[in-house]
Structure formats: structure tokens, C-alpha cells
N, C-alpha and C positions, 0 to 999 in steps of 0.2 A: 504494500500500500504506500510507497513509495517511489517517485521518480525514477524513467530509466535510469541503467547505468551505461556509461560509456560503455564499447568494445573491450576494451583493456580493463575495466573492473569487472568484465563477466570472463578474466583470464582467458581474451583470446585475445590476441593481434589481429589491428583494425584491415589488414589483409586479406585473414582466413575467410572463406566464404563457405558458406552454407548448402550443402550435401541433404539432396533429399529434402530439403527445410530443416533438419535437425543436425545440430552440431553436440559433439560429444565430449567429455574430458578425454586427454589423449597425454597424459602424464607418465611420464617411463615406469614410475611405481602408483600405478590406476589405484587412485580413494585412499593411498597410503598417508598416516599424518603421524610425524614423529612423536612420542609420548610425549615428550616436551613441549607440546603445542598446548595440550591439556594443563597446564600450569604457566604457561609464557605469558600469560597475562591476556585482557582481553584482544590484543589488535592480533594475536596468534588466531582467536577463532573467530575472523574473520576474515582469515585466509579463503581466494578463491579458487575455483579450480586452477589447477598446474602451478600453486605456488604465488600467486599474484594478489595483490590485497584488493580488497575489493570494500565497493564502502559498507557499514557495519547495518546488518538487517535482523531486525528480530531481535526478541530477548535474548541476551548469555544464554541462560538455560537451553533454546535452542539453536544457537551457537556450537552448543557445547554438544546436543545429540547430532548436529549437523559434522561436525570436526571427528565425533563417533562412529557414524556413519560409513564415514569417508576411509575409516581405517578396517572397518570390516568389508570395504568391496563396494560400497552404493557410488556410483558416479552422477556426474550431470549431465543433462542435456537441454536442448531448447528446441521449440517447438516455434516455426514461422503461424502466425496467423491473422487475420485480420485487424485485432487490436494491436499488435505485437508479438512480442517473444515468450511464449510460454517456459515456464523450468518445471523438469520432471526429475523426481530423483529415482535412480533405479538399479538392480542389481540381480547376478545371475543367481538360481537357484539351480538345488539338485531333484525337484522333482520331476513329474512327467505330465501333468497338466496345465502345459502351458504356462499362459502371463495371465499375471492379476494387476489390474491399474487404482488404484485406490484414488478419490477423488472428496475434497473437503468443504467444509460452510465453512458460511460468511465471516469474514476474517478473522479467517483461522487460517494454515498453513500445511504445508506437509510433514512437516517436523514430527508432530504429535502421531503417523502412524508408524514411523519407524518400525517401532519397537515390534508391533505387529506384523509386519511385514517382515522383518527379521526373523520373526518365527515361522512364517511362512514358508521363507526359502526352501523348507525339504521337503516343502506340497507340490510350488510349482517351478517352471524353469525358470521363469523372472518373474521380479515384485517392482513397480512402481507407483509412486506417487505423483497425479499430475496437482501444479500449483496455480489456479485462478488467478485471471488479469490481477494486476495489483495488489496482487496477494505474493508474499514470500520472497524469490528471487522471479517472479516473473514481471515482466514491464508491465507500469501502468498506462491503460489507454488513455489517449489526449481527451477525447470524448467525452460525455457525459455513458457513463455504464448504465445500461436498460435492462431488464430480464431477456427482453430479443438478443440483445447484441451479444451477450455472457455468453446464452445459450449457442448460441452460434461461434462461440471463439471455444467453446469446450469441446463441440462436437467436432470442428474443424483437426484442432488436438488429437481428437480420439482417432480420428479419421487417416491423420499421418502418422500416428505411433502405430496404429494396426497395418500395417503397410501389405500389399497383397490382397493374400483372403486370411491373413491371421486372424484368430479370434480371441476374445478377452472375458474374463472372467473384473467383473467392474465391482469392487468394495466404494460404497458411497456411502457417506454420513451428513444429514440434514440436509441443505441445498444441495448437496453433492449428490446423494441420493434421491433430489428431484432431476438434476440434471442428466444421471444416470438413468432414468426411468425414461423420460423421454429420447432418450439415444437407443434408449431398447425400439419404442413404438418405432421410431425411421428407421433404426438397421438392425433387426433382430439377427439378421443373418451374420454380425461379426460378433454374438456375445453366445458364450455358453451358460453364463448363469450371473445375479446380481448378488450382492449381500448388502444391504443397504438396514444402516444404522439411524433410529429415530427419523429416518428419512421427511422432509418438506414436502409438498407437492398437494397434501387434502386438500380441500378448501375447508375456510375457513370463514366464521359470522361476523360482522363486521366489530361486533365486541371484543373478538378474539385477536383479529388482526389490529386491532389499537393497542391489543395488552402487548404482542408481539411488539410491536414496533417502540415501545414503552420500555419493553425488556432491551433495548441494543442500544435504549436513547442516554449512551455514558455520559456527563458531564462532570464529575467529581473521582478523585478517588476512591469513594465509600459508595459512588455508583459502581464503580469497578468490582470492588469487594463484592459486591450485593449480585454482580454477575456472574461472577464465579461459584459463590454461591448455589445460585442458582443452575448452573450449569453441573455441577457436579451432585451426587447422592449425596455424599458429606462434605462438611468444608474442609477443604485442604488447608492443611498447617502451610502449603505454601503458599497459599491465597497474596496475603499481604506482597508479597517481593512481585508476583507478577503484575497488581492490578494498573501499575504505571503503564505496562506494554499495554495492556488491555484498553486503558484509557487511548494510548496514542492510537491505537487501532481501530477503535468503534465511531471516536471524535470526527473522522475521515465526514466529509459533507458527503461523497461521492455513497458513502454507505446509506444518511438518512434520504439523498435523492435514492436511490437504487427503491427502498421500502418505499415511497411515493409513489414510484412509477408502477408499483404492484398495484395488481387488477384480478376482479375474479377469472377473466375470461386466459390469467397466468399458470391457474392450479389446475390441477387434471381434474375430467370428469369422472363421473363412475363408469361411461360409456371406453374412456381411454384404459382404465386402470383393467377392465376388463377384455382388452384389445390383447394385452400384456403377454406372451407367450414364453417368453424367456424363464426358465426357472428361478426364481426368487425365493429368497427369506430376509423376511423384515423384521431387524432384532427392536423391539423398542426398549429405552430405559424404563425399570420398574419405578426410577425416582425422578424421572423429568419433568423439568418446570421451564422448560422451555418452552417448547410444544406441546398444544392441552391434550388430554387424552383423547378429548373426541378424534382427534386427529387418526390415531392409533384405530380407534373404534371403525372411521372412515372404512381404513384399509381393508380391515378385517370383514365387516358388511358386503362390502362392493369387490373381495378380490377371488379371482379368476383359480382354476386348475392350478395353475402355476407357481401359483403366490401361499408360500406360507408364513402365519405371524408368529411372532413368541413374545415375550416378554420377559425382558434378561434382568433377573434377579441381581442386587447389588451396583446398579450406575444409573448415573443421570443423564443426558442428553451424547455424552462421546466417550462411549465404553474403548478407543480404542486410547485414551488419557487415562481411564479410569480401572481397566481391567484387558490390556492388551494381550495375555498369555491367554487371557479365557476366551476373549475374541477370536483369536488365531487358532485357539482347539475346537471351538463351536464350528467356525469355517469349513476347517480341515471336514469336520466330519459331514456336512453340507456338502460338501463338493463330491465326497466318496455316495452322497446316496443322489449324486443328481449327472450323473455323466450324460453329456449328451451321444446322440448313435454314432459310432465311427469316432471318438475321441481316444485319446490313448492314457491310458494309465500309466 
């Protein structure tokens, strides 16, 4: 939610050109970061790819899973699209089902599915994380951001990471999981199955949507607090240290226009939801107070063959912050009972 960055602070030289639309790290030792970078203080994790400093994004905290990351194998890449340059962070896995792309809400980032994804690795052959316009290390658009326009820079994304006829296995969470949903409805043909996390997308009574919009309206630090809060089952004892990023994050104008420009005719129907062919499961938190339950309820009413719901015991609104080893075994075993014909184990 920040300003491009030059060429040379996304660690390339303003020469390299762009393959495919995706440029990749190409560092002699890929995602390697000497242990001392973990204690060099902060401008060490802020290092970008190939060694280049890049300017400082996002909390320390994830700085500090990003600089982690890096040293187990996840690299970067970027993504051309119509607002800009997407970043996806990604890495190889040892299993036999393919790529799983994991995709986030509203500013939020990729950082937070790490860990899940990490666990991942001996399900599928790769795991990534793509990062929304102006969100994280991807550019932000000049434009004013619309629910149109998002949707269309995500799917465009998806469109060049699946290169071919590859297919993806899409982990979404909140917005992500709306965005996710509607990329089934256009090309079911590139996805074998969703997992989608408290996922966005019901509609919602106009009561509801002011509470929402109410919930992301930060102006204080003790708004911050009260969002984490809320976001989580229990309050984290680390509440306090992040609610400064949260504040810089939520304060964005481009955020409170983005909820402006929402309209009913943004949320799925029940006519859509039931269009849905893709295998699904939709984990919701048992403790969310982000999204009301009716939401939840929605799904459950209106959903299709396809679609199954749960309700996951112990998290609030982003089980993979809150409970990412349990997310990552719920998955695993998701994916073992939904193979689609002709997939390889």
C-alpha cells in the first residue's frame, strides 16, 4: 500500500526485461539469507531480492518471516498486469499435486500465509502467495482501485502464473476468497479445487455493510487494537506492537474509497454460488467478528454439490495467522478426498 518502487529497489537492473511478464529472483544462492541478517539490524531485513536494499515494507515482524522465507527456498517474482507489477512469493515443493496459489484480504499481505504454505510443500509441487495491487511488494495503481478493476488485475495474475493448461489449487481468505470464487465461475477449467477461508462475497443488508465498513474505519491507535481484536479468536499478546502497521495500512483513502464503490450488484448471487462446480470447502472462523454469520449461513443455504462448509473451531476471521499447522492438515486432507479425474497423486 505503498508507492512503486524503482527497478533497482525490486533488485533488478533497470535493463533486465521481463520474460513471459514474470520476472524471477535469479541469485547464485536462490532465497539464501545469511543468519546474520536475522540480527543485523533492521535495514538487513529489508534486503531485496539478489542482495539489493530495497525501500522498507511492512512490519519487522514480517520482514523478518519474509528474510525466513527466503532462506528456506521461497523466491520472488512479478507479475505484469494492468494496474502494475504484481509480487508473488513462491517455492518448490515435494509433492504430486500440483501448485496451490494462496491469495489475501484487504490489507493484508502475503507474509501471514507463509507458514502454511510451508507446511504445504510435501502436499504439493509448489506453494504461492499472490500479493494484491498495493498491497505488500506489489505496485500500487495510479488509479482510483474499484472492485472491477482489483478483480481484473487478480484474475489477469492468475491467468499468467497458470501458464498453458496448468491448473491450480486457489487457498483464499476473505476478499481473497471472493476473488477466488469468481475466477472459478470464468475458468473453472484451470482450478482443481478452492479452500477458501471466512471467504467475502455473500451479500450482505445494508446494516451489515455499514458495520463492515465501520470495522476497517482505523483512525487511532486503540482503533487498531480494537481491530485486531476483532480479527482474531483471542487477543494476541502481540496486539499492541503491530497496531501502528495496522493503522498505516487501513488509514490508506484508496481503502475507505474501495468500500464506497461496493454495491450489491459486487456480491455473488445465490444463482452464481450455485453455478460453482469446482470442489470447495469453506473453513469459516468459529470466532469471527468480522464477517457476520449470516454470511456463513448464506453459503451454507445457497451452496451447490460442490461446496462444502465447516466451521473451524478455535480462530477468528484468518486461521492461517491464527492456527496455520491446522490449516495446512485440514487442507492436506481436503485435497486427498477431492482429486479431480486424471490428476496425479
Amino acid at each position: 500500500m505503498t508507492s512503486p518502487m524503482a527497478d533497482e529497489k525490486h533488485g533488478r537492473a533497470p535493463s533486465e526485461t521481463v520474460a513471459r511478464s514474470i520476472t524471477t529472483d535469479g541469485a547464485s544462492k536462490q532465497g539464501w539469507v545469511h543468519p546474520r541478517a536475522l540480527w543485523a539490524g533492521p535495514r538487513a531485513l529489508w534486503a531485496g531480492p539478489r542482495g539489493h536494499w530495497a525501500e522498507p515494507r511492512g512490519h519487522w515482524a514480517e520482514r523478518l518471516i519474509r528474510a525466513r522465507a527466503r532462506s528456506k527456498g521461497f523466491e520472488s517474482r512479478w507479475v505484469d498486469t494492468s494496474l502494475g507489477r504484481l509480487h508473488a512469493f513462491e517455492a518448490k515443493g515435494t509433492g504430486a499435486l500440483g501448485r496451490i496459489i494462496a491469495i489475501h484480504g484487504l490489507g493484508s499481505g502475503g507474509m501471514p500465509f507463509v507458514r502454511t504454505l510451508q507446511a504445504l510443500r510435501a502436499t504439493f509441487g509448489s506453494v504461492c502467495v499472490l500479493e494484491s495491487p498495493g498491497h505488500g511488494f506489489s505496485e500500487a495503481p495510479k488509479d482510483p482501485l474499484t472492485p472491477e478493476s482489483w478483480l481484473a488485475c487478480v484474475h489477469e495474475a492468475l491467468d499468467t502464473l497458470l501458464l498453458g493448461s496448468e491448473r491450480a489449487t486457489l487457498l483464499g481468505n476473505s476478499l481473497g476468497g471472493a476473488l477466488s470464487m469468481q475466477y472459478a465461475l470464468r475458468q473453472p477449467e484451470r482450478l482443481d479445487r478452492m479452500i477458501l477461508c471466512s471467504p467475502a462475497g455473500a451479500p450482505l443488508t445494508t446494516l451489515e455493510h455499514t458495520a463492515l465498513r465501520s470495522t476497517f474505519a482505523i483512525v487511532t491507535l486503540a482503533d487498531a487494537r480494537r481491530f485486531i481484536d476483532r480479527l482474531m479468536a483471542r487477543s494476541p499478546l502481540w496486539g499492541p506492537l503491530v497496531a501502528p502497521e495496522i493503522r498505516r495500512r487501513l488509514t490508506k483513502p484508496a481503502l475507505m474509497e474501495f468500500f464506497e464503490r461496493l454495491e450489491p450488484g459486487h456480491f455473488l448471487s445465490a444463482e452464481d454460488l450455485g453455478a460453482l462446480t469446482t470442489p470447495t470447502l469453506i473453513l469459516w472462523g468459529e470466532g469471527d467478528r468480522i464477517l457476520p454469520r449470516s454470511a456463513f449461513e448464506w453459503f451454507t443455504h445457497n451452496a451447490p454439490p460442490s461446496l462444502t462448509c465447516e466451521i473451524m473451531p478455535g480462530v477468528g476471521h484468518c486461521p492461517q495467522i491464527e492456527r496455520p499447522a491446522h490449516l495446512a492438515r485440514r487442507i492436506t486432507a481436503f485435497v486427498s478426498e477431492s482429486h479431480p479425474p486424471g490428476e496425479s497423486r
